[in-house]
N, C-alpha and C positions, 0 to 999 in steps of 0.2 A: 359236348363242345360245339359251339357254332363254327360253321365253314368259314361264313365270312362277316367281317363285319365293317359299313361301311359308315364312313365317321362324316357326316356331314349331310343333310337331307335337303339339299338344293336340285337344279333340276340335272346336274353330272351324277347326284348322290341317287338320285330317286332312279334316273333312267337306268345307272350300273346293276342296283337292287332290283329292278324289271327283269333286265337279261339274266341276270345271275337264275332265275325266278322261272323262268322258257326253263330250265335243265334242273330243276328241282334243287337247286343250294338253298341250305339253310342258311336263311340272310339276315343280319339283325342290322340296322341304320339307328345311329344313334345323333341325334339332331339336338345342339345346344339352346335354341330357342326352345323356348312352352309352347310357344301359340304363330301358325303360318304367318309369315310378313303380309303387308298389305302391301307394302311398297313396291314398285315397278322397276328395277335396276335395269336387267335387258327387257327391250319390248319389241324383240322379232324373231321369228325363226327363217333362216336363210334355205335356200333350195336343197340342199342334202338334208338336213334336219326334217325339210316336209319330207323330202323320199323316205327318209329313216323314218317320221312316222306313218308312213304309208305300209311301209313293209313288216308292220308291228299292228296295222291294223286301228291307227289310233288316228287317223288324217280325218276323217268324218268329226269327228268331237271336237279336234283343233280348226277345222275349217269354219264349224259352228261359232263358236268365240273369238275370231279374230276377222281381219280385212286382209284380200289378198295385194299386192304391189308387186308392179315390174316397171320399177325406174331405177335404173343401174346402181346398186353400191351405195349411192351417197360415198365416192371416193374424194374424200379430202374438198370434201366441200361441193365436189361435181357431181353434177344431176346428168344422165343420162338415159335416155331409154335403152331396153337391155335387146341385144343383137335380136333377131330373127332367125328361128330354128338349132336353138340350147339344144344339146346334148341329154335331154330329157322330157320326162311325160309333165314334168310338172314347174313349168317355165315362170317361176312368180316366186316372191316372200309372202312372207306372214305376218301383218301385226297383230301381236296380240302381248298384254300385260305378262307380265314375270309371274305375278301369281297365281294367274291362269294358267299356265302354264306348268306352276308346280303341283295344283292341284288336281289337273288331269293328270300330270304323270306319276301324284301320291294314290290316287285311286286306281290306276293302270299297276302300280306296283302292289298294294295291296290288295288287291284284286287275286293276282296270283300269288298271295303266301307270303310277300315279306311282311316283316314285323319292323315296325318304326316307332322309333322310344324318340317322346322329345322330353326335353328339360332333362336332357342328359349330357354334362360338357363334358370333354375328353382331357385331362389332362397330362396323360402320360404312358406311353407308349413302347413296350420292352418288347424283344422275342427271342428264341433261342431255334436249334434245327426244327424242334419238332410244333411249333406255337407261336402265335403272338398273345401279348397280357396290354390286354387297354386299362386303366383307371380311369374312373369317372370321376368328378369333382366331390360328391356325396360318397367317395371312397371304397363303393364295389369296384370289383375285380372282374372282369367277363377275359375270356378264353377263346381264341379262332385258330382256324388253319391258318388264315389271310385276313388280313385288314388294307382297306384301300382308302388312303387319305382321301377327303371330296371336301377338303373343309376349308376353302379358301386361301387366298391370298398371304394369311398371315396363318396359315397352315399349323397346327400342334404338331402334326402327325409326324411333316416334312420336319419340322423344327426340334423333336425329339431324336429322330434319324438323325441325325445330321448329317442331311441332305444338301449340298453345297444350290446356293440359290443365285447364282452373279448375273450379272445385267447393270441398270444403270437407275439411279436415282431421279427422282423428279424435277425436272426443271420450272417447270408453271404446272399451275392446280385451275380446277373449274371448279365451279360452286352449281349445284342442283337442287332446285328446288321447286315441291309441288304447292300450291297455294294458291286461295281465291284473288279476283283482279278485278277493281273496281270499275276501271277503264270499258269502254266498249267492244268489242275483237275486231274493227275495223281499224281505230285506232292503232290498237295493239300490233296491229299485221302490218300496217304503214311504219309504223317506227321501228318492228324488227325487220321490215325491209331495209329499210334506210342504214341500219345500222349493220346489217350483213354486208354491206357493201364495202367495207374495209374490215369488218373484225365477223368470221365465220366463228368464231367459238362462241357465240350467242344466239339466241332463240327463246322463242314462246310455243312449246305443242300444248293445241288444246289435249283436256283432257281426253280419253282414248275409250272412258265408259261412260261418256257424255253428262258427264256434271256438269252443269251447263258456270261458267264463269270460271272456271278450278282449269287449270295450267301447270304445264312443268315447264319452269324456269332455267333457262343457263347461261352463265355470265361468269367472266374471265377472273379470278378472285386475284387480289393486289398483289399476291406475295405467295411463296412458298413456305408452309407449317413446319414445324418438324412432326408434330405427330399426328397431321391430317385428322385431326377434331372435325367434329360438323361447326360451320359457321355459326353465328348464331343470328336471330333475322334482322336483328337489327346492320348486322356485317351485309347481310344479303343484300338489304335496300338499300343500302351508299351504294353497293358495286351496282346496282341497276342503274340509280343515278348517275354514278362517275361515265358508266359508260356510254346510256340510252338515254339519258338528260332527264328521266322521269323513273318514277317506280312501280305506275300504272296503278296506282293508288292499292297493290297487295295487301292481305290481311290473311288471318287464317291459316298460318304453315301449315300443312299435314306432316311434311318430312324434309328434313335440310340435310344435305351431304356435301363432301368434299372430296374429288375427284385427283389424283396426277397424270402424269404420264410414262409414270419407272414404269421399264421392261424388267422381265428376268424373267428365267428359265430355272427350273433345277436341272443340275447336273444327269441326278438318275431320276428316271419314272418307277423305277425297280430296286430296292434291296431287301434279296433275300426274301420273307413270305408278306413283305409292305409296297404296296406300291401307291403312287400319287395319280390322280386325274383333277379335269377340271383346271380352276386357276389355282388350287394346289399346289400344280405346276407347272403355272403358266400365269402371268400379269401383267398386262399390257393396257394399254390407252383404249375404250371405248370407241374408239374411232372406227364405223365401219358397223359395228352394230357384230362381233367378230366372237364377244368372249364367252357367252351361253351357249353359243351351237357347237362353239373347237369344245368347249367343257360335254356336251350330250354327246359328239363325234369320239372323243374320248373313250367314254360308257360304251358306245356301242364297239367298238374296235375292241374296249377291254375282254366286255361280259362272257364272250360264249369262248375265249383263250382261258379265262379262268374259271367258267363253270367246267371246260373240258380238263382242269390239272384239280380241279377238286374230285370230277366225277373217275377220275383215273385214266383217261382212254389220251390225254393229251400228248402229244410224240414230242420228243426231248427239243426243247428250246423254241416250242408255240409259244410259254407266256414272255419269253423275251422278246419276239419279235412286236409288242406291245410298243417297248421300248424305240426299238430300230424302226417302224413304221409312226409314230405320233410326235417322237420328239423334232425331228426334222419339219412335220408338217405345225408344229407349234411356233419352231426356228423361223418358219415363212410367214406365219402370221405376226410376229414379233417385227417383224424387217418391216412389212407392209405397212404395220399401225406407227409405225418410225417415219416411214413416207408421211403418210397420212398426216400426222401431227408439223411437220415440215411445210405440207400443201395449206395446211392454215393457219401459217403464221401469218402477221399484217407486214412485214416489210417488202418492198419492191421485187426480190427477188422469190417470193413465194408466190407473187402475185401472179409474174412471167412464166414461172412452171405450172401453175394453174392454168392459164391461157394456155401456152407450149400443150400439155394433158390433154386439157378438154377438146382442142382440134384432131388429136391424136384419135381418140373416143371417136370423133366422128368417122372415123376407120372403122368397119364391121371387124376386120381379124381384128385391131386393138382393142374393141371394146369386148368381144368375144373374151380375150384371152384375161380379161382386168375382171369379167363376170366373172369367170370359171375361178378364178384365185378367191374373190371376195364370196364366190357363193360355196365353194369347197365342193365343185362338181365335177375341176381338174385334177383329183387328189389320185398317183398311181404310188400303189404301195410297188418295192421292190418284190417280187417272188418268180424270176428269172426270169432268163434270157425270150422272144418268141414271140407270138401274135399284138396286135399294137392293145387288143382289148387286155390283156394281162395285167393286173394288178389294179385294172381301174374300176369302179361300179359301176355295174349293169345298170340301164335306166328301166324303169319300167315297159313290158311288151307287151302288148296284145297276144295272148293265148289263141288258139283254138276254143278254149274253153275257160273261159276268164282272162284273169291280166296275172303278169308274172308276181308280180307282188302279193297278191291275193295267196301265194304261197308260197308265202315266207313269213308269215305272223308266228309260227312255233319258233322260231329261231335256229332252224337246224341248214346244216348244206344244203346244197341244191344242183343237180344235173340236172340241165334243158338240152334235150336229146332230140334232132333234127332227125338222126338215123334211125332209129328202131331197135339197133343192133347192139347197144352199151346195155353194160348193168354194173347197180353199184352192192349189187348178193357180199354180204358178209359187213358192209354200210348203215342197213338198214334204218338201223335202230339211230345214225344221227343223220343221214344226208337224203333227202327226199329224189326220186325217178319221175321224171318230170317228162312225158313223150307230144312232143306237138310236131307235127306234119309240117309248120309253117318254115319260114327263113328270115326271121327276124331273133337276135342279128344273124349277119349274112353269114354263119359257122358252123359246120355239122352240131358240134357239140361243146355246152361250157358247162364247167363247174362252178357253182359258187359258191362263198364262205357264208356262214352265217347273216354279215354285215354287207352282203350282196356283192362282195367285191371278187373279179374274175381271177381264179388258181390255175386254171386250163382247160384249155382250148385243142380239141382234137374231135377222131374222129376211129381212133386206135384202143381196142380196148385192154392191150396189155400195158400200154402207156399211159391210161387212165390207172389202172391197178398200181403203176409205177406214185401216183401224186395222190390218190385218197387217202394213204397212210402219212402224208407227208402233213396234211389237216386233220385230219381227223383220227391218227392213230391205227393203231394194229386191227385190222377185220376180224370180227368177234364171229367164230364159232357155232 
């Protein structure tokens, strides 16, 4: 019987099947497409995403294939440079294409042992105490411990569960679309100036792997669908007209889409041995560039809570805490990208909270505080009461001997031990003894999870004894 199987090989599908992968789960990713998209849906990765793949060892390969950016957020239209002295080693975004992106993180994942079936669609999803039973559309039967939906927005997994999905329907839709442009890019950039100037939900990005004349298009589509069909180009080029007075003489679709901006949430991330990640469970408005990184944040919060209830050593209610930690921080991205769709509307009053905002921004605390939301670098999980670094992620340190992340690419805990005097004896086997002489940060001693986020802070070693079993289980013998 396979451990796990996860249904959907995006980049929430591929990163969970990486972690799972650290801790030896037999992983099977069952992916409905045949052949990797070429299409680009997100095309960034925000500042925890780089630290996450720093501390998995993968930032060298992603640095290689993309461009780095520190101009604040792109909140609702506002350009900002990003404060002075973040909360981390690695103060910048990422651009880089979607499926670049999945294709380092399907070679990162196969790399280490998972197995990835595509042209495999899921149609139906049962389990009972001891199992879940997926069907495939070609009518095999596979068998897991666990299955974890990864499969979008319009989710089978969530939708066989019946998983309660409420939030709010779409009010206006965007049209996207990649495709060659007859026009010159000066032209081009003059008129989507001109026309950002009362309607921010349009734009021209050149291409991003330098095709030289090829563009992705966005423009406000007339009306709302019911069943969000892709346009078709002919629909495209009136909306360019209607709105930019030209169509830039486009030709050549590569790919047309149509965008809303329904939120929802499901109710559970969890029932029983199924659980959701990603926009599975969670969908919201692109705004902010917000839903590939909350879907990899997802993965990484999941992996090593359920590689530990697979490999046995997990202490009673680690895989819920899944739950109790990601859905409130999906709740805040939901709210934000609500803002955000509000900040660019074109009536008067959108306009004035945009001015109102952007002077605010010019405040270091406000813009500070609008990064750390937008880059998910404020994110404190709950795990009690006591020092201010508790539940938050460590940034990367300077070691004595290397950098903090440099060890943490297995995926296992971590004590960074200032004193000399801790030990994690009867540990071993999942939380690494980490001894540096330095004071960075300024704590005797921290733990950290897997996903680098601090458990405790002391300097006490029966009161260390008191919290490793509380992560990581019973001390093995």
């Amino acid at each position: 019987m396979i451990d796990v199987i996860v249904v959907g090989g995006g980049p929430t599908g591929l990163m969970l099947a990486a972690e799972l992968r650290l801790h030896d789960v037999y992983t099977v990713v069952l992916e409905q497409s045949a052949q990797p998209s070429d299409h680009s849906r997100g095309r960034g990765l925000h500042t925890r995403s780089v630290e996450i793949m720093d501390q998995r060892g993968l930032l060298d390969r992603f640095l290689a294939a993309g461009d780095t950016f520190s101009i604040g957020a792109f909140f609702g239209g506002i350009h900002k440079k990003w404060p002075e002295r973040l909360d981390t080693a690695h103060p910048y975004g990422l651009t880089i294409p979607q499926p670049v992106t999945e294709r380092l993180l399907t070679e990162h994942a196969l790399a280490l042992g998972a197995e990835i079936r595509r042209g495999h669609e899921v149609i139906d999803v049962r389990q009972d105490t001891d199992r879940v039973t997926v069907e495939t559309a070609d009518g095999t039967f596979l068998h897991a411990r666990y299955v974890v939906g990864c499969d979008g927005g319009r989710s089978t997994v969530r939708k066989r569960l019946g998983i309660a999905f409420p939030g709010e329907p779409s009010k206006i839709e965007t049209l996207l679309g990649d495709m060659e442009a007859t026009d010159d890019p000066t032209t081009i950039a003059a008129v989507v100036t001109e026309v950002r100037k009362t309607q921010l939900r349009f734009g021209a990005i050149p291409d991003t792997e330098g095709q030289k004349g090829v563009y992705r298009f966005v423009v406000p589509a007339e009306g709302v669908t019911e069943n969000r069909s892709a346009p078709t180009f002919a629909e495209f080029k009136q909306r360019l007209r209607d709105v930019a007075g030209t169509d830039f003489g486009v030709h050549s679709p590569r790919h047309l889409s149509r965008i809303g901006d329904a939120t929802r949430q499901a109710e559970h991330y969890r029932v029983g041995r199924v659980l959701l990640a990603g926009d599975a469970a969670h969908v919201h408005p692109p705004t902010g560039g917000q839903g590939l990184n909350l879907g990899i944040q997802d993965a990484f919060n999941l992996g090593w809570k359920l590689a530990a209830e697979v490999r046995g050593h997990a202490p009673q209610g680690l895989l819920d805490t899944y739950h109790a930690e990601r859905h409130p921080v999906g709740a805040s991205v939901l709210d934000n990208a609500r803002a955000q769709m509000t900040l660019l509307g074109t009536e008067p009053g959108a306009a004035a909270l945009r001015n109102l905002l952007s002077r605010l921004l010019d405040h270091e605390e406000a813009n500070r505080y609008l990064t750390g939301i937008t880059t998910a670098i404020d994110i404190r999980y709950d795990v009690g009461e006591g020092h201010a670094l508790l539940g938050r992620r460590l940034r990367d340190v300077q070691l004595e001997q290397g950098r903090l992340y440099e060890r943490m690419h297995r995926g296992r805990g971590l004590l960074l031990d200032h004193t000399g005097r801790l030990s994690v004896t009867g540990w071993t086997n999942r939380v690494d003894h980490v001894l540096d002489p330095g004071k960075d940060p300024d704590v005797p001693a921290a733990l950290l999870r897997p996903d680098g986020h601090v458990a405790w802070v002391g300097d006490n070693q029966r009161d260390l004894l008191r919290h490793l079993p509380k992560w990581f289980g019973p001390a093995t013998i």
